[in-house]
N, C-alpha and C positions, 0 to 999 in steps of 0.2 A: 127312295130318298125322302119320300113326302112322310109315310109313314114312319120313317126315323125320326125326322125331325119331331111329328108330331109325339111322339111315346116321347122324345127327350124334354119337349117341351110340359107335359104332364111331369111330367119327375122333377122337373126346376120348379111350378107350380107348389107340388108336395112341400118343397124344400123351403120354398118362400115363406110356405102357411106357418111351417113349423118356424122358421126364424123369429117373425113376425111375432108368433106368440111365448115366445123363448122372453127369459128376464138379462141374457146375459150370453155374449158373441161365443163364449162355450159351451156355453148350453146349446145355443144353435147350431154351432160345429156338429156336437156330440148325436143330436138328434139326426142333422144330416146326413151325419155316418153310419147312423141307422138303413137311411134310406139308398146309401150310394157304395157304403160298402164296400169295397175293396178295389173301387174308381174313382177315387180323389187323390191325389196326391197333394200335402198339406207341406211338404217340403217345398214345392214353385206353385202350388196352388192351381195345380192342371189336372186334367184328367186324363183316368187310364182307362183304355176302350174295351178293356178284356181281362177276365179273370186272370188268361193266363200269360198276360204280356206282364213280364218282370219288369220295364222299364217303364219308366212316363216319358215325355217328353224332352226333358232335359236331362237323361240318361241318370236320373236319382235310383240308384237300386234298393228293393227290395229289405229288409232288414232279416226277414225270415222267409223258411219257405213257402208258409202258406198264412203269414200277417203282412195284411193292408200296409197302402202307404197313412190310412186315414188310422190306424190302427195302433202304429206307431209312435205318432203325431200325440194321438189323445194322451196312449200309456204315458209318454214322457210327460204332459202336461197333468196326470193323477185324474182323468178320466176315463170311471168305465163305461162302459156300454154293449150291448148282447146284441150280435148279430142274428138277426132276422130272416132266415131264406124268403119267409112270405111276403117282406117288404122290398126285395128286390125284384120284382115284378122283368125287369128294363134289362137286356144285354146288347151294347151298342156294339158292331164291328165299322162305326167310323172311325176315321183318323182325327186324332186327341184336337181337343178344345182347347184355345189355351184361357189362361184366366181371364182378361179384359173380355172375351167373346162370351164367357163363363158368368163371369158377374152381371153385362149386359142383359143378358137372355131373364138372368133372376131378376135383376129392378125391375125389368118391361112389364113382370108376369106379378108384380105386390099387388098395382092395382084393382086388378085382377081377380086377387085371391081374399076373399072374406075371411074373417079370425075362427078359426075352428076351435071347439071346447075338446074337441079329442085330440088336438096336437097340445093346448094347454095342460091334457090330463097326464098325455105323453111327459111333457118338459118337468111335472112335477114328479113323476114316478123315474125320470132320469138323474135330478137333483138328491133322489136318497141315492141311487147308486153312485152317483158321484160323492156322497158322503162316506157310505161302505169302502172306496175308494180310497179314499182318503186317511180311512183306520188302514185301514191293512197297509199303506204306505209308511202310518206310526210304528206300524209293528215291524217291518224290514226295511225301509229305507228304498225301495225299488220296487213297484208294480210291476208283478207278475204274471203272465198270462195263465202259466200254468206250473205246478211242482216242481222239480228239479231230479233228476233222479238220484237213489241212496248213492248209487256206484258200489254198492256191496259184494267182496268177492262170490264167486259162485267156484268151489272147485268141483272140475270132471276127471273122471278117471277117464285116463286112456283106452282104448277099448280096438280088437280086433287088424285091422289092418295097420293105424294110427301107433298103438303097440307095437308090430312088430316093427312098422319103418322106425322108431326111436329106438332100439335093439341096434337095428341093421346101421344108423348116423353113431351110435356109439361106439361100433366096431373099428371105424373110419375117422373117427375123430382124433386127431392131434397128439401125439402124447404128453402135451404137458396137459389137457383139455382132459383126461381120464382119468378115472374114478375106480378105485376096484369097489366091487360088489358088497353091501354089507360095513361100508365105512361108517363113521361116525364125522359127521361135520361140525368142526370145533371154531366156536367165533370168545373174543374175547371181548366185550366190550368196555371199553374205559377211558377217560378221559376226554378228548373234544371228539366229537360229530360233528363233519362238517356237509353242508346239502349239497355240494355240488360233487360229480363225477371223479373222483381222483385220478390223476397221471401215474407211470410206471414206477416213478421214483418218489412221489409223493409219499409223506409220512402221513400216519393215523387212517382213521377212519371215515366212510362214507354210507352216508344213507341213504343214499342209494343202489351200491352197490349190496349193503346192509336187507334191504328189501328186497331184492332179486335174489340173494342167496335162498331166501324162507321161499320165494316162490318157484325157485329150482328146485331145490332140497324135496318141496311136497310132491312132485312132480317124477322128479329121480327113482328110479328102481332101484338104483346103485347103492343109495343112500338109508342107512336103519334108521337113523336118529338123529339128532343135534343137542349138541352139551355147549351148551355156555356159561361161561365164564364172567363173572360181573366184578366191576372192579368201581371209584368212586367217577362218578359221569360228570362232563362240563358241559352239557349241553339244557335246552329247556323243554320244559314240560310237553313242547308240540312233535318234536320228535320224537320224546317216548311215546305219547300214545300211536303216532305210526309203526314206530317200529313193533307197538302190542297191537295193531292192527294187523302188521303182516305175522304176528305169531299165530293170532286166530286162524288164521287162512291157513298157515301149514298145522295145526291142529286140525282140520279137516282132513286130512290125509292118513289120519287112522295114527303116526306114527309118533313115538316119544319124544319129550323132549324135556329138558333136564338143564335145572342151574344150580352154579356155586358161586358162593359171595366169604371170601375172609374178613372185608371192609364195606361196609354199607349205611346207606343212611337210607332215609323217606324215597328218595327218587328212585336209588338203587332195589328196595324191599321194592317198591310200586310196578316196577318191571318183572321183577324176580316172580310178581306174584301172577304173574301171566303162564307162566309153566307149569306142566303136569306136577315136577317133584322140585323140591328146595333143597340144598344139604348149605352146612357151616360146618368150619372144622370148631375143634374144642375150643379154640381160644380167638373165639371170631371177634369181630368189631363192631356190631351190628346195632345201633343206635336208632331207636325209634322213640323220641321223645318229643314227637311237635315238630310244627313249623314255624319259621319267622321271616322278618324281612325289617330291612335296616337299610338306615340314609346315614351318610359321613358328612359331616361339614369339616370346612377348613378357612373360614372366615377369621378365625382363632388364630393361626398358623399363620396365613398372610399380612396378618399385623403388627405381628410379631417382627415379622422381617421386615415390614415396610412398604408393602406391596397392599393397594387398593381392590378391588375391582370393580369398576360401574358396569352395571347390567342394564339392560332391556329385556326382559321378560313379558311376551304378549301370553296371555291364556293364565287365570291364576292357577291353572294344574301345573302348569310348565315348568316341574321341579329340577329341571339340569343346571338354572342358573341358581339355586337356591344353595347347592354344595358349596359354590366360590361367594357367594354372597349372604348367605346366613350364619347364625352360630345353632339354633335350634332347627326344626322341624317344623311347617308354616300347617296351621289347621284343614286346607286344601290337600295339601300334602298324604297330611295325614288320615284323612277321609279317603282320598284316591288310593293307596299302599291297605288301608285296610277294608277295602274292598276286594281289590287284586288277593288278598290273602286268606277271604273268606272264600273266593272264588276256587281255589288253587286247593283251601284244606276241604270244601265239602264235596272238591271230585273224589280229592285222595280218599276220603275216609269213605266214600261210593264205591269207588274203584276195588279197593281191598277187602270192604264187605263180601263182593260180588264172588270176586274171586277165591271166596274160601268157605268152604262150604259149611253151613248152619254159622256161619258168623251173620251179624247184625252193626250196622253203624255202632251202636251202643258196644257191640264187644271191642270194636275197634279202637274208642275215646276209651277205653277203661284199659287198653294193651297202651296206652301215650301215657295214662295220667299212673299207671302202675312202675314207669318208667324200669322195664324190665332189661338187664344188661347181665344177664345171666342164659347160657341160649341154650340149657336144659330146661329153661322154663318154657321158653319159644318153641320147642318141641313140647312139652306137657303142654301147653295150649294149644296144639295144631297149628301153629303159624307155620313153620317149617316141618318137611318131611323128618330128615333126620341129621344127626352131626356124623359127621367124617372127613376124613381127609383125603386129600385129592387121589392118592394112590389106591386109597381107598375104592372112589368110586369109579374110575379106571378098571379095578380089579371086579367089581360088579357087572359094571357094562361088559367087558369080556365075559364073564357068564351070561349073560342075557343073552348074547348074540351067541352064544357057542365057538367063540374066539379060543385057541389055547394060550394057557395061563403063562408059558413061558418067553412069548411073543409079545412084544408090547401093541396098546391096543389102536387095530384098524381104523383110522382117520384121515380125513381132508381137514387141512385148517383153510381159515376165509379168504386168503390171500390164494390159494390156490383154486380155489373152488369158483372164485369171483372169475377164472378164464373160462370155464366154463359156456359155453356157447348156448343161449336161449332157443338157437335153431338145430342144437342136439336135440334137444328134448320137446322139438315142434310146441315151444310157446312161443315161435316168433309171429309177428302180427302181421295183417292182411297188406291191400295195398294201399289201402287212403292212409294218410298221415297226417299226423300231428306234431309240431314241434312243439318241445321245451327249452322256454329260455329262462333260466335261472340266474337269479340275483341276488348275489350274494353277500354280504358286509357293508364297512360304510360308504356310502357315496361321495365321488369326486368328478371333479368335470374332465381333467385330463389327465394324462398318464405323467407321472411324477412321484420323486421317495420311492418307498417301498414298494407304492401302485406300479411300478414301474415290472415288476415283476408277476405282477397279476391279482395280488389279494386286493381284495374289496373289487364295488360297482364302480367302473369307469364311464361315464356316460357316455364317451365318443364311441368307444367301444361296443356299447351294448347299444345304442342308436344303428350302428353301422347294421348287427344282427338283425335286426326288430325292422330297418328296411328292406334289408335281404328276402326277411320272410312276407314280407308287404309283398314287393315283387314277384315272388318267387309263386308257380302253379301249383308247387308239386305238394303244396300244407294244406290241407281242410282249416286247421283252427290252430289255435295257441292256447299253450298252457303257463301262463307267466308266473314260477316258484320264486317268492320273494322268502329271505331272513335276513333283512335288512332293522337296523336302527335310526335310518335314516343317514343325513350329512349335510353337503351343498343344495342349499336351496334353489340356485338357479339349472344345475345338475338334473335334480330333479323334476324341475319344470320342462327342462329341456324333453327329458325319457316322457313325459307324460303326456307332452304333445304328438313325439313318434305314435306311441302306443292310442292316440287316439286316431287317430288316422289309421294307424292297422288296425283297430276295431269296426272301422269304417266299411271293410275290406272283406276283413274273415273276424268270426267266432274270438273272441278272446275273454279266457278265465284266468283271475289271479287266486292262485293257492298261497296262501301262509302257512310258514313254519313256526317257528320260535317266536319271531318277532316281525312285524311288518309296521313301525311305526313312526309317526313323523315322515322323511323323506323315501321312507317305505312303503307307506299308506297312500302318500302321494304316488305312488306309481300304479299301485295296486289299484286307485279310483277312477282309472282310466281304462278297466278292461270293463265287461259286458256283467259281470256276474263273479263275485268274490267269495272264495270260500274257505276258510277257517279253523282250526282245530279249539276245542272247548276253551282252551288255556294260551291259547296265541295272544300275545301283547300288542293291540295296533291300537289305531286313534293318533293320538299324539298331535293334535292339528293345532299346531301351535311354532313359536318361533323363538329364538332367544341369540342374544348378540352383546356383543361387549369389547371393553378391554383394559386391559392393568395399567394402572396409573403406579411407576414404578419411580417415584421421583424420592420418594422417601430412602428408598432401599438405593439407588442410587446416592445418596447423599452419604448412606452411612461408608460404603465402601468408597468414595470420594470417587465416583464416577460423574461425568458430566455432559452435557449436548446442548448446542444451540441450534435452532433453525430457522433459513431464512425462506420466505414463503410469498406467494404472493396468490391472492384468492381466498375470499372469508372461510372456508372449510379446508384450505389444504392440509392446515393442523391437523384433521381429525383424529386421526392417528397417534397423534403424537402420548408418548409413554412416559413423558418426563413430568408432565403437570395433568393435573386437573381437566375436567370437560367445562369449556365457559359454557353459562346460560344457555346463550345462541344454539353452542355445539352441542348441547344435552338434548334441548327441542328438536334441533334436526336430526338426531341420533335416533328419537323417539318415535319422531314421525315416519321415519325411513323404514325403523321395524315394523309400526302398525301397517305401514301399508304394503309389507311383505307380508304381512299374518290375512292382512283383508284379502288377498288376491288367493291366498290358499287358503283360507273358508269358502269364499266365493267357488272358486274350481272344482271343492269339495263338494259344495251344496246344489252344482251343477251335474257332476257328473254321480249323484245318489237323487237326482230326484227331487230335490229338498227345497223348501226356501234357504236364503239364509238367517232370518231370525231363526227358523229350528237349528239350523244346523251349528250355531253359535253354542246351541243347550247343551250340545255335545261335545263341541270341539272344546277351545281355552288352552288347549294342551294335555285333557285328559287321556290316559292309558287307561283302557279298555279291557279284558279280555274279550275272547272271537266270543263266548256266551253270550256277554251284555254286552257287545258290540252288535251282536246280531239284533238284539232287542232295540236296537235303538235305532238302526239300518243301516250301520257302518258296514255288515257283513249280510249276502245273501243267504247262504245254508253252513253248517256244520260237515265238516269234513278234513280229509286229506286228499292227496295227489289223485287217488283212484277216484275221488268224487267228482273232484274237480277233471278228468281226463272224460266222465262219463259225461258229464255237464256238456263238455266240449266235443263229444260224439252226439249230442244230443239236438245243439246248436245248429251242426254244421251240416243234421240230416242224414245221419250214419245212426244205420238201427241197433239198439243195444246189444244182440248180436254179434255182430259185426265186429271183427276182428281190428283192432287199427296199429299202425308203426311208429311207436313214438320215437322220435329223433331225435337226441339229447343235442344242441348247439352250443351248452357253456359247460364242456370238458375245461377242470380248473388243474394249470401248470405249475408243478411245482416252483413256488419262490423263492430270493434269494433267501430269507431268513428258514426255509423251512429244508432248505441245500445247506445252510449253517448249520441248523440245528439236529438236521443227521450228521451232519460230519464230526460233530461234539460228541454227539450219541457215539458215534464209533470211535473217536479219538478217546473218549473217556473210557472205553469197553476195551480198548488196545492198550492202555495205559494198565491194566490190571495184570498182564500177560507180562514176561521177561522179555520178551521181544517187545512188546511196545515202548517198554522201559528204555531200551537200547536204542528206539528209532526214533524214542523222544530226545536223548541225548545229542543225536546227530543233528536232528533238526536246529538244537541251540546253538551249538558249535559250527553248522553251516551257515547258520543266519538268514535260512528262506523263508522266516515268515514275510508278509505283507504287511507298510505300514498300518498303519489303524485308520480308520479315516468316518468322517462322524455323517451316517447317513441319515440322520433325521428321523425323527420320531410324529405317529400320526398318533392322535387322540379323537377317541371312539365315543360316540355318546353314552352315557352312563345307563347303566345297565338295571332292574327292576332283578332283584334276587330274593324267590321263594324258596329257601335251603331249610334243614335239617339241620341240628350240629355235627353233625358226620360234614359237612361241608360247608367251613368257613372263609368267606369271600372280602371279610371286611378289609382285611391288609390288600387284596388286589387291588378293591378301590381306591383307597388311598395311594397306591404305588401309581394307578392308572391315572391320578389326579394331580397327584407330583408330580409327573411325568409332563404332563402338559403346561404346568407351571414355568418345570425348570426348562422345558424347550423353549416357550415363550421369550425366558430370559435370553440365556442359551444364544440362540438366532439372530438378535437383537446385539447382544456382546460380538461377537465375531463377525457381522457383516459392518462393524466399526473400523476403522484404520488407526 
């Protein structure tokens, strides 16, 4: 014991000389981290007696598996420092110190200790590393110990034993689960993608059922090829490039693959150009003339009828309140949007160089500004394979595979293919596991309207999940898929507090899609490690609030309201007059310090100050590129990156098989149970019998009265389109819409 003491006592000595000649209680820190290494815990400021006891004293666990609690402590506070085996001299197996006994032992030992010129030389050769620190904190936003991995697919062919048992599971498998030999896997894509899991009855399409086909399909022996179908897409630029991420992967696999496009714009070519061969029929639509992007006001429109709007706009990016409150385009604005656009046209014009062989950026600007809509010429340039029509190429692919011509041609389409079982074809994953909890649309606190049926983030909801998997043994890590626009501000503070505390726990990576921004971004700044696709729109750290002063428009319809009130702010609300003074200042101050508390949160959980973090927020949209450069965003990627991140985290070797467990399977909603059943009534309507059973219907009288469910209004949308796909009437439809609900709501909760 004597001997203990005395070796611990020399080592508090070390520590003293160093403080002592330190300029600055970090400096001290960081030097005696040098010396104590992986025995301080800076969380209760105790000590840990052993390399390999994961706990201190006050049960603070571990952050990683083999980084310090002193380690930890620093990175968060943007200090580095290089661990020394030769300076750790000391391995105590006493029972932990605690701080007062800690501290004591160092004041005893100042006296003591003379100013050494080599712990001076130390604290100045620590101070540049703390400055090197410090860049690289400019440069990402989050001090890293070490890289991140790509997550880049690797395909293996099946081989030997492996082989035959996927033979012998497809013998056995299911009959709606089968495949005949030599099929053609037929996907169409068009229209909306949506990231989450689709239900049995659910309409449209999933990306990630989307992803799992390409990595069946490569996999499949059953399967020759894949022809797809392109039609005009509503989705954003983060999903295509996943979805041309998981093309590459199954272009690994030796096997074709093949698109056709009647209708296309920039998006639609951007994809198409991912695959071996192109065709158009004669008389395609195919529009590659540039990109733009466009803001709508309706300041114009509201005055017109008599309706006001006072805003609060924190962040001068914060262009959502700038539509109901401008009539032009505000210089912020406009610098934010042509950023996003320069970002968006020098992927494209990358992306489609790449992909076509001896093309050059420059051929590409010269196929835009040539404004070609002749698609004889699109073949004379190499841009497309060749023109034909679909029976056409039916009639091809049946020769290629050795098909007979009078048989139509051998196919799975995606709807069937998607049953398909991952543990047919022994891709199913080991036994550690990872959950995905996906977030999707705009944010609400409780379940109400349409949320009532499932669309959008419901906060109670995805809270309930997010402690499940807190509690729960059976997860290594989390993978949190955000394509959120944001929403309720307090909604998302709520989720952000779960999700810190599960990160507390296990590993947690936020993936973005399309979009992660505003009440998005806030959720996303609560996991460990954020990862992003080139053209994801996030940031957004900003806030904006208001309401219609409706007294004009009232007056002209000869509508009227008194209120009697008691309390300086109970008016606040009120829609019939003006905001007095008073109520404007508190109106003001109420948003600023809903904007301060989410820069603050923001600037905490990246690392930051907040003066930096001010430089970035305001409300600016970002893409995941310059987002990354600025440290809004850890690495570049998609799902696969961010899954490997999170194998990486949790101490699961790259290897290493994992089970991802999808938690936010999305149920079909009421409007999307409407909108098939219109799909089929209007498809019944064309038939003589639908004719006859529409008749009946009128003359029995069973429809249902109408009844007005309420309309939710989505944050406004950043749109980099082609003219092949114009968006400007949605906005404006999407923006009346919130208007006339406003009124609307207002009207009929009157007597």
């Amino acid at each position: 014991m004597a001997l203990i003491i005395m070796r611990m006592g020399a080592a508090l000595q070390a520590s003293a000389t160093i403080a002592s000649a330190a300029n600055s209680r970090q400096q001290a820190r960081a030097l005696i981290a040098t010396q104590f290494s992986s025995h301080v815990c800076w969380d209760c400021i105790s000590y840990v007696t052993h390399p390999t006891n994961f706990f201190c004293m006050k049960q603070h666990r571990r952050k990683g598996a083999r980084k310090s609690f002193t380690e930890n402590f620093l990175l968060r506070k943007k200090i580095s420092f290089r661990r020394d085996s030769s300076k750790m001299p000391y391995l105590f197996s006493t029972s932990n110190i605690s701080h007062r006994s800690f501290k004591k032992m160092a004041e005893s030992s100042l006296s003591d200790v003379p100013n050494s010129s080599e712990a001076s030389e130390a604290v100045e050769q620590q101070t540049v590393e703390n400055d090197e620190s410090q860049k690289l904190s400019e440069d990402n936003g989050a001090v890293a110990s070490e890289p991140f991995p790509s997550g880049d697919f690797e395909f293996r062919k099946l081989k030997g034993w492996n082989k035959f048992l996927v033979k012998l599971k497809m013998m056995i498998a299911l009959p709606w689960q089968r495949v005949k030999k030599g099929s053609v896997l037929r996907m169409k894509l068009s229209g909306q993608i949506t990231e989450e899991l689709q239900g049995r009855f659910a309409q449209g399409l999933s990306l990630p059922q989307i992803c799992q086909n390409f990595i069946k399909a490569a996999h499949d022996p059953r399967v020759a090829g894949v022809y797809i179908e392109i039609e005009p897409l509503d989705c954003g630029w983060g999903k295509i490039d996943e979805i041309c991420r998981h093309i590459e992967y199954y272009k690994k696999a030796g096997k074709f693959i093949i698109a056709y496009m009647a209708v296309a714009g920039e998006k639609e070519y951007y994809l198409a150009c991912k695959c071996e061969e192109l065709y158009v029929p004669p008389g395609a639509y195919i529009t590659l003339l540039g990109l733009k992007v466009q803001a709508t006001f309706l300041r114009g429109v509201l005055e017109n009828i008599g309706v006001e709007p006072q805003i609060q706009r924190i962040g001068k990016y914060k262009s959502f309140g700038d539509t109901i409150s401008r009539k032009d385009m505000s210089e912020a604005n406009r610098e934010m949007l042509t950023s996003i656009l320069d970002d968006v046209f020098s992927n494209w014009l990358e992306r489609v160089a790449l992909s076509k062989a001896g093309k050059s950026k420059e051929d590409v600007i010269n196929l835009l500004e040539e404004g070609i809509f002749d698609v004889k010429k699109l073949k004379g340039g190499g841009w497309i394979t060749d023109i034909k029509y679909e029976d056409e190429i039916e009639a091809m692919l049946k020769e290629r595979l050795g098909q007979k011509g009078d048989k139509p041609l051998q196919s799975v389409d995606y709807k069937r293919y998607s049953r398909v079982k991952e543990w047919t074809l022994s891709l199913s994953g080991g036994k550690d596991k990872i959950a995905i909890i996906r977030a999707v649309g705009s944010i609400s606190r409780a379940r109400g309207g349409l949320n009532a049926s499932g669309d959008g983030i419901v906060s109670d909801v995805l809270i309930e999940k997010i402690r499940e998997v807190r509690e729960s043994k059976s997860f290594k890590a989390v993978v949190l898929r955000i394509d959120s626009p944001g929403g309720d501000a307090l909604a998302s503070d709520l989720m952000w507090r779960e999700l810190r505390l599960l990160a507390a726990k296990k590993p947690v990576i936020a993936s973005m899609a399309d979009v992660a921004a505003s009440g998005g971004y806030y959720m996303a700044m609560a996991a460990g490690v954020i990862v992003a696709e080139k053209l994801t729109l996030t940031g957004s750290i900003g806030v904006v609030t208001g309401k219609f002063n409706l007294g004009q428009l009232y007056h002209k319809v000869g509508f009227t309201k008194e209120i009697i009130s008691r309390g300086r702010f109970a008016e606040l609300d009120a829609d019939q007059r003006p905001f007095r003074p008073d109520e404007e200042d508190f109106f003001a101050r109420s948003a600023q310090n809903a904007y301060k508390q989410f820069r603050d949160k923001a600037a905490l959980s990246r690392s930051m100050e907040p003066e930096r973090m001010e430089d970035v927020a305001q409300g600016r949209v970002w893409t995941g590129k310059a987002a990354k450069k600025r440290g809004l965003v850890d690495a570049i990627g998609g799902i696969s990156r961010a899954v490997s991140i999170a194998k990486h985290k949790a101490g699961i070797s790259n290897e290493s098989k994992v089970t991802l467990v999808e938690l936010s399977k999305r149920q079909p909603s009421l409007t999307t149970i409407l909108r098939g059943g219109v799909n089929v009534f209007l498809a019944c309507l064309g038939s003589e019998d639908g004719v006859k059973l529409f008749d009946v219907i009128k003359k029995g009288k069973i429809l249902p009265e109408r009844r007005l469910l309420g309309v939710q209004a989505h944050m406004g949308e950043i749109l980099v389109e082609g003219l092949g796909v114009d968006e400007s009437f949605k906005c404006l439809k999407d923006y009346s819409a919130l208007w006339a609900c406003t009124m609307l709501k207002e009207w009929l909760s009157c007597d």
